[in-house]
N, C-alpha and C positions, 0 to 999 in steps of 0.2 A: 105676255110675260108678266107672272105673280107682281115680282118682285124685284127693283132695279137697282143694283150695286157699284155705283160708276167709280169707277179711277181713271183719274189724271195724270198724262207725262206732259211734261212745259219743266223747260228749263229756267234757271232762277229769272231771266230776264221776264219772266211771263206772272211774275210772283201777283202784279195787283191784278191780273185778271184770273189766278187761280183765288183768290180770296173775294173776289165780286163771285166766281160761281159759287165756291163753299157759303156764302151768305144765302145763296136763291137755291142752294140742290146740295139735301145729303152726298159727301166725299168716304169714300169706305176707303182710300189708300191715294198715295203719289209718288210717283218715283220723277229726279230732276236731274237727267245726263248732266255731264259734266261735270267740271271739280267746284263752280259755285254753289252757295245752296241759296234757297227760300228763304225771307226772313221771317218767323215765325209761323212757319207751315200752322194750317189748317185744320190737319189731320196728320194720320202717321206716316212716318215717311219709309220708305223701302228701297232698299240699296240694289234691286234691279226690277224689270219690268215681269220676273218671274212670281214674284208671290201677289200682284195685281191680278195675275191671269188665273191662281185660285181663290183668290178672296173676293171679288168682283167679276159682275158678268157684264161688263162692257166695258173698253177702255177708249179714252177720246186721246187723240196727241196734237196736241195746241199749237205744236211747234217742230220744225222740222228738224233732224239732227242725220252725223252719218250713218247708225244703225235703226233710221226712222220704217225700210222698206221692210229689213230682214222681222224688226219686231210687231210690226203691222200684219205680216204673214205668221209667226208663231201665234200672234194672238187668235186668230181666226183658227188656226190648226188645234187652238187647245180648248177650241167652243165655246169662244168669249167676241160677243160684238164688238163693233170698231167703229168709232166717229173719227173721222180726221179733219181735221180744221183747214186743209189744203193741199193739194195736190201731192199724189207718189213722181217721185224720179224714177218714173216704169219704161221698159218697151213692149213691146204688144205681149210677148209669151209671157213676161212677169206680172201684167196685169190680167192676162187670161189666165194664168195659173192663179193667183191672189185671188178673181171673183169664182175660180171653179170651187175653191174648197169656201169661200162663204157658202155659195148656191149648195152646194153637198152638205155642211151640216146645216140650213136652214138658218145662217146667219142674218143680221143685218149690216150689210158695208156701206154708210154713208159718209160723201163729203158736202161740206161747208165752211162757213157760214155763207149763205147768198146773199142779195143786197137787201133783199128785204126782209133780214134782219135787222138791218142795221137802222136805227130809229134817225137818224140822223140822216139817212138816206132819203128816207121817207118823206122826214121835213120838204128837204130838199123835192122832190118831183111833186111834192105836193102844190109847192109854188113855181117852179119851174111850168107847170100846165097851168095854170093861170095869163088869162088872156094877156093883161100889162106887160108879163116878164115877154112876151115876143117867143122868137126862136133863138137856141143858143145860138152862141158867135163862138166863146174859147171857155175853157174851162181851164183853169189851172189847181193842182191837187198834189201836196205836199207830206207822207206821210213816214212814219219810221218803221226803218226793215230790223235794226239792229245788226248785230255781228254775223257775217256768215255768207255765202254765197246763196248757203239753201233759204233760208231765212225773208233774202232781198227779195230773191225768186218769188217764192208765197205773194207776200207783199206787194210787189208788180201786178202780178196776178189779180188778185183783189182791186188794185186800181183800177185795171184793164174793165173789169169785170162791171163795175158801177160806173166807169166814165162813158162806156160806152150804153148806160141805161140813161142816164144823164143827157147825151148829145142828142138820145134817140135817131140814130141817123145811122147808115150802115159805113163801117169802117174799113180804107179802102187802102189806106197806106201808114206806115207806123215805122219810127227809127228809132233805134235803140245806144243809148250810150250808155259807159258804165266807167268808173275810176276803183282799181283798187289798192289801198295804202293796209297793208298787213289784212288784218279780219275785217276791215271793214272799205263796204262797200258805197260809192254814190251811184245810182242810176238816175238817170231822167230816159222817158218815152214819150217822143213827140210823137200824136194820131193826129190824122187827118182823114176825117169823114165825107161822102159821097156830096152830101149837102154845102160844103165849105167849110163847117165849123171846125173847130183845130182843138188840140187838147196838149197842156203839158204835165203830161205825172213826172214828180219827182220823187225816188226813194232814198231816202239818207240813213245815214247809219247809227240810229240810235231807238230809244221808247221813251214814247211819251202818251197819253191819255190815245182810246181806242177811236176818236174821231178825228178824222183828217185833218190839216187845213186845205178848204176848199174854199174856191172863189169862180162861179160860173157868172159870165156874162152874157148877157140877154141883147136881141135887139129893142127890148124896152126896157131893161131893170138887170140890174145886178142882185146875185143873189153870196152872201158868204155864212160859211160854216159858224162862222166868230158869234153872229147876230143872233142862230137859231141852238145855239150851246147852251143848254139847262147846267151843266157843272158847276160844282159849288168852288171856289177859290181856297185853298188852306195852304196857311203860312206854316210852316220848317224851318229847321235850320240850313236847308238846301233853299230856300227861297220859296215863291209862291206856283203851285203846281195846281193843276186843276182835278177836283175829287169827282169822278161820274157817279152815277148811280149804276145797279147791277143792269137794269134794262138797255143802257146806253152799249153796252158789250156786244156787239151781236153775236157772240160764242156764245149768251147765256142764254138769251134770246133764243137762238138754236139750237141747243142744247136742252130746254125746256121743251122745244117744241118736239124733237125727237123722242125724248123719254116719252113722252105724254102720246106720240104715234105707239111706240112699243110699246104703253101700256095696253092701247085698245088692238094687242096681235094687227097693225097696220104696217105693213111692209115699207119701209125708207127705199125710196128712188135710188141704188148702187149707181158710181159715176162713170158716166158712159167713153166707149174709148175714143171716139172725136173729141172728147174734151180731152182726157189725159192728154191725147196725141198734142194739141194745140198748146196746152199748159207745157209739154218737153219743146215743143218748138221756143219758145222764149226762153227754156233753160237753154238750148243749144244755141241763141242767141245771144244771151246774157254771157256767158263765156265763152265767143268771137270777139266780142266785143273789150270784152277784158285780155283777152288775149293780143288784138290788134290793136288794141287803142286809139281806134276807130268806129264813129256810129255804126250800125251793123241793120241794115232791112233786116223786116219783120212782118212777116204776107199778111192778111189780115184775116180777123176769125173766118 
């Protein structure tokens, strides 16, 4: 690919990680569902995801929304790449229709971010193999879904995804709870792994900086997110909030890394439908569990 023309959909609640990427990656356009906006867009903003799809030739969607599947499919139909930052609410025939027409026009359909984008991940398993810290014992990981059922979903997702890189251990049972008051959602997922070690993800309902709060314990050492945080502090009139840097994002981080595969015509890995499948099991999970307002099993990957 010459030449790469990326546009953005993320809704306003994704505002400071659309201006961490516009810092690290020319923005040709963004469109932001809903009736919020952006505060100070980046670039210009466009009032549907239709004139993204001729001014730019790849669109990435940060965030999940309810016309997230149908516009993921227009895009690919109109010969425009697709990054999506987490998982489609597909069934087998909509995601085998979705990867026929990439594979027919010689598209690229990737999902991410994976954990090893995420720099803070990294920190993480880098001390975690270190002889001192032992083997995990529990991990607990606290991170914000914001508004929305699909939202939380993603979110969980991404927990699931690094704590089980984290435990290194195969995961063998997992329960799911969820509370919901109007748009927003609490979830917690207790995992319990082959080896003993136990994990609690919690997702709450708001945003805040792109790294968790994580706290893994060791049988020789604790390890916390807090300790291994490069973020700078800045004061507001909202109080003191933590400024990352673009790298700390792992959307930018991946994001880079893709463009820069598409530059050298290197084909992006499209995401396989054992995962979709496993990523709709927790949605079909996630809302038993809001439904019955009871934990709700959750088989393991």
């Amino acid at each position: 690919m010459a030449e790469s023309r990326l546009s953005l959909i993320a809704p306003a609640s994704k505002g400071d990680l659309v201006h961490a990427i516009a810092s690290s990656l020319p923005i040709t356009g963004l469109f932001v569902p809903g009736r919020s906006r952006i505060k100070d867009p980046p670039t210009r903003l466009s009032l549907s995801v239709d004139p993204l799809l001729v001014e730019g030739n790849i669109c990435c969607f940060l965030a999940p929304y309810p016309a997230l599947k149908r516009d993921v499919e227009r895009a690919l139909a109109s010969g425009t790449h697709v990054l999506c930052a987490g998982p489609l609410p597909v069934n087998r025939a909509e995601f085998d229709r979705i990867c026929s027409i990439g594979q027919h026009c010689g598209l690229h359909f990737a999902q991410g971010p994976k954990p090893r984008h995420s720099l803070l991940h990294k920190k993480l398993l880098e001390q975690r193999h270190a002889p001192a810290f032992g083997s995990p014992v529990f991990l607990r990981w606290v991170s914000g879904g914001g508004d929305g059922l699909l939202p939380s979903w993603w979110a969980v997702c991404r927990a699931l995804e690094q704590a089980a890189e984290l435990l290194d251990d195969e995961i063998e049972e997992m329960r799911l709870a969820a509370v919901r008051r109007g748009r927003r959602h609490h979830l917690a997922l207790t995992v319990g792994a082959a080896g003993g070690s136990t994990a609690q993800l919690a997702i709450a309902p708001f945003h805040f900086s792109p790294a968790p709060d994580i706290a893994l314990l060791g049988s020789g050492g604790l390890l916390s997110s807090a300790s291994l945080s490069s973020a700078s502090p800045v004061a507001t009139r909202r109080g003191f909030h933590l400024l990352p840097s673009p790298e700390q994002w792992p959307e930018v981080v991946w994001l880079e890394e893709c463009i820069n595969r598409m530059s050298l015509d290197t084909l992006l890995p499209p995401p396989t439908w054992p995962s979709v499948a496993y990523h709709r099991t927790l949605l079909n999970g996630l809302r038993r569990a809001i439904r019955t307002g009871t934990p709700q099993p959750i088989p393991g990957p």
